[in-house]
Structures are given as C-alpha cells and as structure tokens.
C-alpha positions in Angstrom: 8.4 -7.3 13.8 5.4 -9.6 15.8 3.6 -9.2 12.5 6.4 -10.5 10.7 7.0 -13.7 12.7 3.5 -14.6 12.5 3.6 -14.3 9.2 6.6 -16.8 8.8 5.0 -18.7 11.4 2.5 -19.4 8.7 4.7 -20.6 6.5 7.2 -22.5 8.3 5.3 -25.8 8.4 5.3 -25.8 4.7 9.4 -25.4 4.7 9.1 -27.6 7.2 7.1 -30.4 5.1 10.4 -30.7 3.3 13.3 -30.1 5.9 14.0 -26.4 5.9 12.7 -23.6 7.7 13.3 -19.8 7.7 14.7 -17.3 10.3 13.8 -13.5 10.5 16.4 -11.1 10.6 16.1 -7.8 10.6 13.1 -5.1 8.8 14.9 -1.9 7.7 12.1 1.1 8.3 13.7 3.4 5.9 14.2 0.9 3.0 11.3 -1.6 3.3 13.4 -5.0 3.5 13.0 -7.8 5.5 16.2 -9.7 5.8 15.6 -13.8 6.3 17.6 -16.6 6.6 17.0 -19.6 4.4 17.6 -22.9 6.7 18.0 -26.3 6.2 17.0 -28.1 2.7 15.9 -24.6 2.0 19.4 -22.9 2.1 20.5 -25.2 -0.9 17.5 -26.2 -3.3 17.5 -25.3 -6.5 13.8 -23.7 -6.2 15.0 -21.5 -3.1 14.7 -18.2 -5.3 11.2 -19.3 -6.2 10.0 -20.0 -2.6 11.9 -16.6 -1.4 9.6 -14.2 -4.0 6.1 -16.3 -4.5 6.1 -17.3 -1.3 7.6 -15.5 1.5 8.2 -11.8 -0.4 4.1 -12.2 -1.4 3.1 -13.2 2.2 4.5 -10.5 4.1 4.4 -7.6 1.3 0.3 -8.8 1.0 0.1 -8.4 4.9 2.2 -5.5 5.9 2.3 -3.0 3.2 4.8 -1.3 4.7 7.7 -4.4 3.4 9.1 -3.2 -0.4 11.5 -6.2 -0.6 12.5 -9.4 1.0 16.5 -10.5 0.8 17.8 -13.9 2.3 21.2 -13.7 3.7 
C-alpha cells in the first residue's frame, strides 16, 4: 500500500495542475484492484475515464505487477 501512495504521489500534482486530486482506497490481494477516489475537478470531467485507465491504471499496474485493475468509487 506505501508503493501505492508514492505512486499517486507522482501523479497528484498533475491532477492537481487542474483542481483535482485522487485518494487511495483500498488494494484487494485476492482480486488485484486498487480502489481510488476521483476528487475535485477530477470527480466530474468529462475525460475522468481517460485519466483513470492511461494514467493512473498504467502507473501503478507498470510499477506493481501485482495490481490487475484500478476502479474509482
């Protein structure tokens, strides 16, 4: 789970840039997910989909192979 928040502590300034941000939520060990929480301008843009998968998903899945999926809640 460290891994994991460095990981989005990577990205964050980037969400940041345009007034969101991103929580961690949970990492299931049997299933592979990482559950996140979309925050600010983030939660609502239209691109949010696009910045979950090609951004976040790549990010951690690249750096921990252990993550199979990332879902925001």
């Amino acid at each position: 789970m460290e891994k994991i928040e460095k990981i989005l502590d990577k990205i964050r300034p980037a969400l940041q840039m345009d007034g969101g941000n991103v929580e961690f939520i949970s990492f299931d060990n049997k299933t592979g997910a990482v559950k996140i929480k979309l925050q600010g301008a983030c939660a609502h843009c239209p691109i949010s989909d696009f910045t979950l998968k090609n951004l976040i998903e790549q990010e951690l899945k690249s750096a921990i192979p252990e993550i199979n999926s990332v879902e925001a809640v």
